[in-house]
Structure formats: structure tokens, C-alpha cells
N, C-alpha and C positions, 0 to 999 in steps of 0.2 A: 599576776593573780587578779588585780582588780579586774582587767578585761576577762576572763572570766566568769567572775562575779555578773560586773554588766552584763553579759552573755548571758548569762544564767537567770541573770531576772528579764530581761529580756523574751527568752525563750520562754518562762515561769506564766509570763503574764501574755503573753501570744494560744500558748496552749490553753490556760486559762479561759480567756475570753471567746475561744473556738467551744472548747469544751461545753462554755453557758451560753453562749448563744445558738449551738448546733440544733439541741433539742427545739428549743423556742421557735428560731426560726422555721426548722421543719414543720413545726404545727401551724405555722399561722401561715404556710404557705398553701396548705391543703392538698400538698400531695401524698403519697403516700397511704398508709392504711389510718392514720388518723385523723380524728374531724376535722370538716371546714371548719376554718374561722371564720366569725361572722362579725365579729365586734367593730364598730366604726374606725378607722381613723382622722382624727383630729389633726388642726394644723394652729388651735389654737394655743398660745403657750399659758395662757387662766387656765386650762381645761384643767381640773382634779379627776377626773374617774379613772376608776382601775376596771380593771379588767370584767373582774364580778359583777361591777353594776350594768355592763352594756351587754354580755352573753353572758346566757344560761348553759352553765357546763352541767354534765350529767352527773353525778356522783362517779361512775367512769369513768368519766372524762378528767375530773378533777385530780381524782387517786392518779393518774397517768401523766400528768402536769407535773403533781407534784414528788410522783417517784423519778423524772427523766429531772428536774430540780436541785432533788436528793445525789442521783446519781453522778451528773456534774458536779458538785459538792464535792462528794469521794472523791473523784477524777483528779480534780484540782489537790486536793489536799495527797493522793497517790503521788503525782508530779511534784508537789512542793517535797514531800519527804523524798523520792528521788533524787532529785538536785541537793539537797542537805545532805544528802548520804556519799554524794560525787563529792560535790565543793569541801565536805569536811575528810573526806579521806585524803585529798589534795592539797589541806592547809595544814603548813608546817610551822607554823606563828601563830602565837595566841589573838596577835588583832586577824589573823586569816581566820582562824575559827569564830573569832567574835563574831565577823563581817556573814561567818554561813548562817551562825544563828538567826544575826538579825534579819538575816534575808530570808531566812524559813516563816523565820515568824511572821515577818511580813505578809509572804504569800500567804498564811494561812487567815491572817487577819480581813485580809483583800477577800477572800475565796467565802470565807461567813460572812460581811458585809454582801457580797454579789447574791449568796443564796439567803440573805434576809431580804432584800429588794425583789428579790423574786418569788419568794413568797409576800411579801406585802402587796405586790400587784398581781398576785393569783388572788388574794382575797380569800373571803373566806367559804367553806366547803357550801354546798348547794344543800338546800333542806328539803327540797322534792322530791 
């Protein structure tokens, strides 16, 4: 059961971190139907800015950041109660089901952590 478990957060946080960076990546690669990224990259580890201060996102552009943001979110938290819903039909021991809880919750704690830092570096909406 534990390998399992491992398995499962394993798999939880692989999909996870696909899920947030799919979107982001795509944008800032500029392929695709969405805008070039313009914003510098830095190699200084001082550097503070985010995203808002170096490119001007259109109010289109922002609302689209941050619904593909949002949507990740879901994603993640979709998969975490997935695997919750597997590992706990699977555990026939009260520490088996403790172990899915705490692993749900984890994922879920990790998955709003990842979509507050991704909103904290979209910044804030454009006033233009």
C-alpha cells in the first residue's frame, strides 16, 4: 500500500506540475495563437520584478493568463480528488485511509500555493 501511495504522489505532483507549466510555457514561447512574450529575461538572482512591470499585457491578454492559471488549478485539484477517490477505495485500514487523506490534502495545498505564485507574478490587471 505504501508504494502505491508513493506512486500516487508521485504521479499527483508530475501531472501537477505539467498541468502549470503547460499553459505558461506555451505563452512565453510565442507559438501558437497567443501573444509573443516580450518580457526580458534575467540571470540576476537580486532581480525582484514580475512579470507586470517589464510587459504590457492587454487586458486580453491578462483575462487569458489568468483563466489558463485558473484552469490549471482545476486540473490539479480534478487529479488530486481522483487519486483520493482511487487510494481511498483501495484502503482497508484506518492509517490507509488517513495516509489518502493526508495525501489529498497535500495535493490540494501544493496546487493553491502553485496558483497563488502564479498569480503573484502575473501581477496585477492592466489599466489601459
Amino acid at each position: 500500500m505504501r508504494k502505491f501511495v508513493t506512486r500516487s504522489v508521485a504521479a499527483l505532483a508530475i501531472v501537477s506540475s505539467i498541468a502549470l507549466v503547460g499553459p505558461v510555457a506555451a505563452y512565453a514561447s510565442g507559438s501558437g495563437s497567443g501573444p509573443v512574450s516580450t518580457f526580458p529575461v534575467t540571470t540576476s538572482s537580486t532581480s525582484t520584478t514580475t512579470l507586470a512591470k517589464y510587459h504590457h499585457l492587454t487586458l486580453a491578454q491578462y483575462r487569458q493568463l489568468r483563466q489558463a492559471i485558473n484552469e490549471s488549478f482545476k486540473n490539479a485539484v480534478q487529479v488530486a480528488q481522483q487519486t483520493f477517490q482511487s487510494s481511498r477505495s483501495q484502503a482497508t485500514t484506518a492509517a490507509a485511509r488517513s495516509t489518502a487523506r493526508a495525501t489529498y490534502e497535500l495535493a490540494l495545498a501544493q496546487a493553491a500555493a502553485a496558483r497563488d505564485a502564479a498569480l503573484v507574478n502575473l501581477g496585477k490587471p492592466p489599466t489601459r
